[in-house]
C-alpha positions as CSV (number, residue, x, y, z in Angstrom):
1,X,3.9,26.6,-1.2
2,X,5.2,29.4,-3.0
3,X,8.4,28.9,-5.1
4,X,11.3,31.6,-3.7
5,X,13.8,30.3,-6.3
6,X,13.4,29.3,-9.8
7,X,15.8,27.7,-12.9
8,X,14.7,28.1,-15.9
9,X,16.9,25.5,-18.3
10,X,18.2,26.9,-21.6
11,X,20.1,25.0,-23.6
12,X,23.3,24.5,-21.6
13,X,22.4,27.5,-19.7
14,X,20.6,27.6,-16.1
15,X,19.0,30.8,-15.2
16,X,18.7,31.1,-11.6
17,X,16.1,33.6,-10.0
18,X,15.5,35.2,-6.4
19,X,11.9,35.6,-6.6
20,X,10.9,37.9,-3.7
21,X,10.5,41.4,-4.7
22,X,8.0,42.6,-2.3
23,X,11.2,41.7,0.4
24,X,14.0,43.4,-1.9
25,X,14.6,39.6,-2.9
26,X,15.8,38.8,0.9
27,X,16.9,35.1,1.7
28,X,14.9,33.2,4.3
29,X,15.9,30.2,5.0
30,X,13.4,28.1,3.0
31,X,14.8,30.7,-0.1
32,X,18.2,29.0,1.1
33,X,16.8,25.9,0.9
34,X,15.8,26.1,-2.4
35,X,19.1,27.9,-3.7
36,X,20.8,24.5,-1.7
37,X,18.7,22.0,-3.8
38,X,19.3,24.0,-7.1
39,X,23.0,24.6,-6.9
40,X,23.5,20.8,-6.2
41,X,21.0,19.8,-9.3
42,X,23.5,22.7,-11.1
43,X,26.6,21.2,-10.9
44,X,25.3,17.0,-11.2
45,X,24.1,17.7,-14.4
46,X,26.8,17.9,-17.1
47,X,24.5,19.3,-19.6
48,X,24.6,22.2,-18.0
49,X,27.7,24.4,-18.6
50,X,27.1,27.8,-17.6
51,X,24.9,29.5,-14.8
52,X,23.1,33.0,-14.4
53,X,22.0,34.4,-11.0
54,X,19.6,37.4,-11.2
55,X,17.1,38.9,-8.5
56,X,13.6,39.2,-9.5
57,X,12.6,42.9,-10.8
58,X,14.3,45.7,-11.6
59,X,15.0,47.3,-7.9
60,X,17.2,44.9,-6.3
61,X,19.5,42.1,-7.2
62,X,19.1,40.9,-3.5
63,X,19.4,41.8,0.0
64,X,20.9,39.5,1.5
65,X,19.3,38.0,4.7
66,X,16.0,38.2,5.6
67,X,16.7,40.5,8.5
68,X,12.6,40.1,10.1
69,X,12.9,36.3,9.8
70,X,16.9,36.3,11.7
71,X,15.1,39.1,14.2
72,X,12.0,36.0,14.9
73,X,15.0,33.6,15.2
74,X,16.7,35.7,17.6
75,X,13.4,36.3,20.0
76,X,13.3,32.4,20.3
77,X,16.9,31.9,21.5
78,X,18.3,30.5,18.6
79,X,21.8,30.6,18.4
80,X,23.4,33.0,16.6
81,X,26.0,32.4,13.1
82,X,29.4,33.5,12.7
83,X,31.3,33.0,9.7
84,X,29.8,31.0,7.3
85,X,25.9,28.9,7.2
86,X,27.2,26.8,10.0
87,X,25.5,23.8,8.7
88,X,22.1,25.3,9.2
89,X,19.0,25.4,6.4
90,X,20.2,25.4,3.2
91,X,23.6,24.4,3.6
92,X,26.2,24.1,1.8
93,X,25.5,28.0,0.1
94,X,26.9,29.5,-2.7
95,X,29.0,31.8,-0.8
96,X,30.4,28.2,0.5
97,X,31.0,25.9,-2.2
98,X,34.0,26.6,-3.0
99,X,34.8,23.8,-5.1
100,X,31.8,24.4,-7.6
101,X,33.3,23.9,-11.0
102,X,31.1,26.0,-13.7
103,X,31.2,29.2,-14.7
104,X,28.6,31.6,-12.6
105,X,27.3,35.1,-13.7
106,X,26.1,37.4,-11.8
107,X,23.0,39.5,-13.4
108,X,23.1,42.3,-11.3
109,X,20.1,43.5,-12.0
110,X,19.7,45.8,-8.9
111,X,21.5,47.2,-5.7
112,X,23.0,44.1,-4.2
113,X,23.2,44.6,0.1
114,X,24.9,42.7,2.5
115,X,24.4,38.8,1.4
116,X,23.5,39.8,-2.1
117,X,26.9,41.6,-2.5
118,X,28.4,38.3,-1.2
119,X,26.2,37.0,-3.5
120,X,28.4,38.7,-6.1
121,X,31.6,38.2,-5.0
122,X,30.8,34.7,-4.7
123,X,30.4,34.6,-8.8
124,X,33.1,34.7,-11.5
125,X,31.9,37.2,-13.8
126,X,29.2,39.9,-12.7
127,X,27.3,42.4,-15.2
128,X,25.9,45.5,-13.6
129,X,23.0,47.7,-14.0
130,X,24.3,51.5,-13.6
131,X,22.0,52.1,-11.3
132,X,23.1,49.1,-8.8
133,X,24.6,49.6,-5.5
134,X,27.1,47.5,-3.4
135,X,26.9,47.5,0.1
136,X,28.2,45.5,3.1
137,X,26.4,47.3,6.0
138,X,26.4,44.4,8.4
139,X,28.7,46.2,10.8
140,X,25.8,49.0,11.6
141,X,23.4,46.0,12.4
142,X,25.6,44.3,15.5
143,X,26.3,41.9,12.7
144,X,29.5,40.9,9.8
145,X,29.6,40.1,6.4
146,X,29.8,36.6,7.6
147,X,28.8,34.7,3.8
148,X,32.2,35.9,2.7
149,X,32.4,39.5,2.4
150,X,35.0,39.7,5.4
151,X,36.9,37.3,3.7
152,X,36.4,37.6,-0.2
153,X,36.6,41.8,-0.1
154,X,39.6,42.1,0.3
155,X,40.8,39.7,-1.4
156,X,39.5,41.3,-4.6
157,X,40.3,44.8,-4.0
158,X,42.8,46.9,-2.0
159,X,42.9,46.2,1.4
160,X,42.2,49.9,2.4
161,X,39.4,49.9,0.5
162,X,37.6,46.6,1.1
163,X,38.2,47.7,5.2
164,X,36.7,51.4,4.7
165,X,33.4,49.6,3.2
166,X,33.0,46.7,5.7
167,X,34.1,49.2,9.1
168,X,31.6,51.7,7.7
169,X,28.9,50.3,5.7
170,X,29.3,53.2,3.1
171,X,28.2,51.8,-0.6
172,X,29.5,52.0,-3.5
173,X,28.2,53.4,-7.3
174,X,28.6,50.5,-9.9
175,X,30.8,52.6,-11.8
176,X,32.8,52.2,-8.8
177,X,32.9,48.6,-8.1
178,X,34.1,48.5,-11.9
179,X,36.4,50.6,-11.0
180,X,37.6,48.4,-8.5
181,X,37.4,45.3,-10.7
182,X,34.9,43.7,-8.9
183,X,32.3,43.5,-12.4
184,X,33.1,43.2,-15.4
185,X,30.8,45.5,-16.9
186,X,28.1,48.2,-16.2
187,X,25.6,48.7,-18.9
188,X,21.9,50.7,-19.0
189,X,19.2,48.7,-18.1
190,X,18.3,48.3,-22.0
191,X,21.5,46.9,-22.3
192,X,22.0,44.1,-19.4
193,X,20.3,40.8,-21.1
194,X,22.2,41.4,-24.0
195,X,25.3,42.1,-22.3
196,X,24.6,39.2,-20.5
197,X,24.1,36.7,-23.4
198,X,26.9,37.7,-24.8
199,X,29.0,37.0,-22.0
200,X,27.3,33.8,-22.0
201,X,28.0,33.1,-25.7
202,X,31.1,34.1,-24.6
203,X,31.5,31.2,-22.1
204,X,29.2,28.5,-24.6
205,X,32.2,29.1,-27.1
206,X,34.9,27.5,-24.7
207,X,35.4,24.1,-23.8
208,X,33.7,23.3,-20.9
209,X,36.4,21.0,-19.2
210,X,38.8,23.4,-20.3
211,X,36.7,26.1,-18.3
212,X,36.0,24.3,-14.9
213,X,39.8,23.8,-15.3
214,X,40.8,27.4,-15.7
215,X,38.7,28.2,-12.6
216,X,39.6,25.6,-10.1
217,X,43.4,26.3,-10.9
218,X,42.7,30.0,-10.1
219,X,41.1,29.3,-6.7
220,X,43.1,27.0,-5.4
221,X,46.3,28.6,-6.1
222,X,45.4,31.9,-5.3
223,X,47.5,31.8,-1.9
224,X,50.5,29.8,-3.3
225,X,54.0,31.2,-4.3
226,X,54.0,30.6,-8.2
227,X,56.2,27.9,-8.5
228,X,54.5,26.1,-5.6
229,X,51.3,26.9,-7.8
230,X,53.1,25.0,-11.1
231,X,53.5,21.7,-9.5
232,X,50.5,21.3,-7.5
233,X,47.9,18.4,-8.5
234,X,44.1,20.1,-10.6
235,X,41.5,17.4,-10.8
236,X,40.2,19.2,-13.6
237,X,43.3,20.3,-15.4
238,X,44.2,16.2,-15.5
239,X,40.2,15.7,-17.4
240,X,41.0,18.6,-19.6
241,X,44.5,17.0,-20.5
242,X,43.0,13.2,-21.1
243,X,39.2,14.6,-22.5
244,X,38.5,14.6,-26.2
245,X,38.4,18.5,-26.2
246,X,42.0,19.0,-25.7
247,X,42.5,17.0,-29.1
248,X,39.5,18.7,-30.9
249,X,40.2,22.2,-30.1
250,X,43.4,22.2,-32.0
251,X,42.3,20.1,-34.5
252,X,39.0,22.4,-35.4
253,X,41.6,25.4,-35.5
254,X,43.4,23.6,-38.3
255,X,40.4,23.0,-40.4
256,X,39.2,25.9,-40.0
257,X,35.7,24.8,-38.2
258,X,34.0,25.2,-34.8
259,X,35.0,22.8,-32.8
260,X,32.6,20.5,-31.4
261,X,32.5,20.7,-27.6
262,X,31.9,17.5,-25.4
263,X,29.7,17.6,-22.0
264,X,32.2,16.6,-19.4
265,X,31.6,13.5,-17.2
266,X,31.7,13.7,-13.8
């Protein structure tokens, strides 16, 4: 059986891959099966910090779901999705784990459609090819941005905005979704693996507890007043607090040395 996914382990670094270019890197449901199996394996391990998701090729990123495979569903009766995987193949997906603790960047390395865009906004830091496109143009198919772009657009950009692209379809340049904040940087195509590593560097050079912290205090407070958001409980803000890293950061700064990170135990 072909492999539809791949992760390639370096270092503390999982490189995740979409490898169907002849379908514009489209997800089937044994390609969400795989993703399943390798974002669980992802965040058991504590050797691994940091993860990259890229599409195979230089086209497309991904486009989302495999459109012929949902049509072949359809023809037999099966039932169709709303929001979310609804507990079918591959479940829980990216675009649902919402309490996956590491870091995730998004190699976008290609036009990103419809799931692949969720794809994106599913990530916490994304790096784009100038020559990507973003698209949510489930609404011209009978169908929504059900993975998350209904919900997670626009929440990360003006509501005007995020409404004009999922009523209509329209794209948008990568220049314009950094624009609209929504990567963090757009780069020639020359440029993207390094711009990538050092965004990855960037991440290696940070505590790792002290990461997962930082980003599971940002989602879960997003909705709550700011006081509220001061006195609520963090499972990983109280490991960062109690974990050797919180003593050997400061302590490294004093000496004048790299500190010496620990892998966090779940």
């Amino acid at each position: 059986m072909t492999t539809k996914v791949t992760m390639e382990r370096r270092g503390h670094v999982a490189y995740v891959t979409i490898q169907r270019p002849e379908v514009s890197n489209a997800l089937d449901l044994e390609a969400h099966r795989e993703l399943c199996g390798i974002w669980d394996e992802f965040e058991a391990d504590d050797d691994l910090w940091v993860g990259v998701l890229t599409g195979a090729g230089e086209r497309v990123f991904c486009a989302g779901q495999d459109l012929k495979e949902l049509a072949a569903r359809n023809r037999r009766g099966v039932a169709p999705s709303s929001l979310g995987s609804g507990g079918i193949s591959g479940s829980p997906r990216l675009t649902e784990r919402f309490r996956l603790s590491k870091p995730l960047v998004a190699r976008v390395n290609g036009h990103a459609v419809g799931g692949g865009f969720e794809l994106v906004l599913a990530c916490d830091v994304a790096i784009a090819v100038d020559t990507a496109t973003f698209a949510l143009p489930e609404a011209r198919l009978g169908l929504i941005a059900g993975a998350g772009g209904v919900l997670r657009l626009p929440r990360q950009v003006p509501l005007k905005t995020a409404m004009g692209h999922l009523l209509t379809g329209r794209p948008m340049s990568a220049s314009r979704a950094y624009q609209l904040g929504l990567v963090n940087e757009v780069v020639s195509r020359d440029e993207l693996d390094d711009c990538v590593d050092g965004w990855v560097r960037d991440l290696l050079r940070c505590s790792p507890v002290a990461v997962r912290a930082a980003k599971e205090i940002v989602h879960r407070s997003a909705h709550l007043a700011l006081e509220e958001a001061f006195t609520l409980g963090y499972g990983w803000e109280e490991r960062r607090r109690t974990s050797p890293d919180a003593v050997e950061g400061p302590a490294a700064f004093a000496e004048g040395r790299r500190p010496r990170w620990h892998s966090p135990a779940r």
